[in-house]
LOBALUM-317132 format. One record per residue (C-alpha): residue number from 0; residue in three letters; x, y, z. Coordinates in Angstrom, 3 decimals. Layout:
<timar><k>NUM</k><r>ala</r><u>X</u><v>Y</v><w>Z</w></timar>
...
END
This chain:
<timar><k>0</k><r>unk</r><u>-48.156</u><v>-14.953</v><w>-25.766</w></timar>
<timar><k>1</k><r>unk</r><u>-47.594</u><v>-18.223</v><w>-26.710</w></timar>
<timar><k>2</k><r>unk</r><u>-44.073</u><v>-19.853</v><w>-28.818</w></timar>
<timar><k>3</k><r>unk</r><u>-45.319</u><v>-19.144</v><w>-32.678</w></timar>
<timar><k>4</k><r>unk</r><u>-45.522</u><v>-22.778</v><w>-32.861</w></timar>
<timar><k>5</k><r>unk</r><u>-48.315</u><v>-23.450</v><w>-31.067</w></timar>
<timar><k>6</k><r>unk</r><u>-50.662</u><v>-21.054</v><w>-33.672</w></timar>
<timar><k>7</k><r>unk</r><u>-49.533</u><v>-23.740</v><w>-36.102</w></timar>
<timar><k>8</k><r>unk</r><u>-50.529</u><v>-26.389</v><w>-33.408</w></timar>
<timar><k>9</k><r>unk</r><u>-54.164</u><v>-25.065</v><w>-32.899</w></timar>
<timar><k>10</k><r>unk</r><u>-54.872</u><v>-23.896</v><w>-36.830</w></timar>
<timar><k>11</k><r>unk</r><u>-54.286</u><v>-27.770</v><w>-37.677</w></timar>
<timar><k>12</k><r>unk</r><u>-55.873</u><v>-29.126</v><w>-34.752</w></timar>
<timar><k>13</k><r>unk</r><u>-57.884</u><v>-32.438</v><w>-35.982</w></timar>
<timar><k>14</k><r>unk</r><u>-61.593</u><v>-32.637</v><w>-34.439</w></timar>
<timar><k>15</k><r>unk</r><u>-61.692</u><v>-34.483</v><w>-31.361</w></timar>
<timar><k>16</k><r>unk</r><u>-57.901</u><v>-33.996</v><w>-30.490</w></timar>
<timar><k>17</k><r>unk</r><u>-56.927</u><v>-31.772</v><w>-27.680</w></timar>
<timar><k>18</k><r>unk</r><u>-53.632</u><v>-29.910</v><w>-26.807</w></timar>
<timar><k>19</k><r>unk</r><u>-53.206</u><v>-29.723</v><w>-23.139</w></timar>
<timar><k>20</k><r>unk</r><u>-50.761</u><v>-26.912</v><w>-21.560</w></timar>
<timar><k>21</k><r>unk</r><u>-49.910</u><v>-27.041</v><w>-18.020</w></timar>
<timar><k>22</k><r>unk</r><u>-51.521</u><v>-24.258</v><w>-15.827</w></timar>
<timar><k>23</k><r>unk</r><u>-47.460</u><v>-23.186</v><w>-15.475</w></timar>
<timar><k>24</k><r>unk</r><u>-47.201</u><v>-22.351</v><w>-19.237</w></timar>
<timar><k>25</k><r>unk</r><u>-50.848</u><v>-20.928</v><w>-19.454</w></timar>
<timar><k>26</k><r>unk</r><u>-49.928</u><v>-18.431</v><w>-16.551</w></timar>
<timar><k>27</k><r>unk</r><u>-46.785</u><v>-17.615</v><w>-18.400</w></timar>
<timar><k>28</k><r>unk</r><u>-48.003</u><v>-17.172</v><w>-21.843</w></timar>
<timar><k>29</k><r>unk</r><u>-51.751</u><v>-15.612</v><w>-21.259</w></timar>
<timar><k>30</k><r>unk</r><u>-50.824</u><v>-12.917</v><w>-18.170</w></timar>
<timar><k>31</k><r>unk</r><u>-47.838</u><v>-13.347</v><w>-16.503</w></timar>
<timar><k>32</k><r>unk</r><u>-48.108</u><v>-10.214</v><w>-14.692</w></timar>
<timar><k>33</k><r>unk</r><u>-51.568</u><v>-11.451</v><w>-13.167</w></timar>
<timar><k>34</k><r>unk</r><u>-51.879</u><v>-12.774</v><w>-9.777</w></timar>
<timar><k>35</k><r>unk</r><u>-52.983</u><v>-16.401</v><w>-9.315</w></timar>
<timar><k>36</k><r>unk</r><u>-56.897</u><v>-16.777</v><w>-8.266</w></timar>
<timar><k>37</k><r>unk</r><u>-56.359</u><v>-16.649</v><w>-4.225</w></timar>
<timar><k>38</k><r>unk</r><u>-52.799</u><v>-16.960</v><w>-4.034</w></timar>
<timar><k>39</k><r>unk</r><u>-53.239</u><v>-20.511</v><w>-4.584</w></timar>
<timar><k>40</k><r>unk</r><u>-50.993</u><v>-20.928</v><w>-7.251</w></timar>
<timar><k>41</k><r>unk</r><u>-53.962</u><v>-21.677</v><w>-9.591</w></timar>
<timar><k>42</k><r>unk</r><u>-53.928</u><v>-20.044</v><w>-12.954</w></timar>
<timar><k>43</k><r>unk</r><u>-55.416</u><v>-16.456</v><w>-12.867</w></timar>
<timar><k>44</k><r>unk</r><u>-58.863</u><v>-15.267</v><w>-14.168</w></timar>
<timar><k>45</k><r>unk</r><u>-56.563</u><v>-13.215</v><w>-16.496</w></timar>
<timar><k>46</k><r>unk</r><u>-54.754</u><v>-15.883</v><w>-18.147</w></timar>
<timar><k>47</k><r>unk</r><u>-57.817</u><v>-18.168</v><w>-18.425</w></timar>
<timar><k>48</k><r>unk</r><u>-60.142</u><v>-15.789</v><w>-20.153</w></timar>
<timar><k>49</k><r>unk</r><u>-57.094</u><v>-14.564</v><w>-22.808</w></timar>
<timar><k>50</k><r>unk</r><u>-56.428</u><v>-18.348</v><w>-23.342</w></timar>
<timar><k>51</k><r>unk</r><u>-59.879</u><v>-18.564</v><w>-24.121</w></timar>
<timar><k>52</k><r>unk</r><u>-60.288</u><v>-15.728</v><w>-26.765</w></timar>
<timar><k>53</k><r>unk</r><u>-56.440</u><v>-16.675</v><w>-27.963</w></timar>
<timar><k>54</k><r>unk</r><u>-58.327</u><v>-20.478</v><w>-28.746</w></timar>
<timar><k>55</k><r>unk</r><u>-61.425</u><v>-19.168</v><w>-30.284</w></timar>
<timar><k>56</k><r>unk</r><u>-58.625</u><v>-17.563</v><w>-32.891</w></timar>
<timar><k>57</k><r>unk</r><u>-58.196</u><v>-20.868</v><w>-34.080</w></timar>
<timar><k>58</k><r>unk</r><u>-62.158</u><v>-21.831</v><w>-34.013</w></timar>
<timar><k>59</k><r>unk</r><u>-60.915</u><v>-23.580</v><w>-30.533</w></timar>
<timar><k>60</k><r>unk</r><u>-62.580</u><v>-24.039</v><w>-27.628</w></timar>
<timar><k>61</k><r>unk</r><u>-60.725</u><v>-23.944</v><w>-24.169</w></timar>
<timar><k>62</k><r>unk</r><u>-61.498</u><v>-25.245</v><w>-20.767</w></timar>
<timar><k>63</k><r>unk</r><u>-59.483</u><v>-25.525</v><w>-17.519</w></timar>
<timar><k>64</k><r>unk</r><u>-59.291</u><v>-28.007</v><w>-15.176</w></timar>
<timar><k>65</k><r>unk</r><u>-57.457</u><v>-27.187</v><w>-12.092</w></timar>
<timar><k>66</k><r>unk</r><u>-57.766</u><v>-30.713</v><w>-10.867</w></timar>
<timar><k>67</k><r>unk</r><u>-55.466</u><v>-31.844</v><w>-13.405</w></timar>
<timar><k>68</k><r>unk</r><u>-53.787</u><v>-28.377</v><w>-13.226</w></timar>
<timar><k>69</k><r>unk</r><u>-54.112</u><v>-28.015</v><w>-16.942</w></timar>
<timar><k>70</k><r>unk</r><u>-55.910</u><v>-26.376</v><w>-20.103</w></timar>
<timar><k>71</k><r>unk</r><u>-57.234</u><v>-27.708</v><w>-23.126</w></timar>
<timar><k>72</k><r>unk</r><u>-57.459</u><v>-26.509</v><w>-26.676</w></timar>
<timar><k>73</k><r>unk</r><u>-60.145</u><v>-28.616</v><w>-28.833</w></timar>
<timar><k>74</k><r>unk</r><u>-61.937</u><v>-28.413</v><w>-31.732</w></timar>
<timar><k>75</k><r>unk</r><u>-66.028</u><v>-29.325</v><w>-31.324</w></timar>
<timar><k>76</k><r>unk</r><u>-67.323</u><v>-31.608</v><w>-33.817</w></timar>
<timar><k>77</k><r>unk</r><u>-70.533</u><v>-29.915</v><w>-35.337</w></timar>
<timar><k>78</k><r>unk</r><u>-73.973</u><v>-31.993</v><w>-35.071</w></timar>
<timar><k>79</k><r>unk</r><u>-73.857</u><v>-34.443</v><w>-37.836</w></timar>
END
């Protein structure tokens, strides 16, 4: 699971702001006992989906981009 401080992080997330976490940390914190997708090193289906329902805690949504070789926690900005 993720350091306490990072609840705090995503529960005052401002609209529009993300809060990136390198795939390392998102491996470590969301299923470090998971294998990475193909041996590749890449972040695991495991850790991707719990950092997905761990952000939707926080009314976050969470995407992955392996290019980068990061996550993102953001809040969406409802239709005005």
């Amino acid at each position: 699971m993720p350091p306490d401080p990072m609840n705090e992080v995503l529960r005052n997330l401002p609209l529009r702001i993300g809060t990136y976490v390198p795939d390392d940390l998102l491996q470590a914190w969301f299923a470090p006992a998971a294998e990475p997708q193909n041996g590749s090193g890449a972040v695991s289906e495991a850790a991707l989906d719990a950092a997905r329902d761990y952000g939707w805690k926080f009314e976050c949504e969470f995407t992955y981009d392996a290019d980068r070789k990061e996550g993102v926690f953001w809040k969406w900005v409802p239709a005005i």
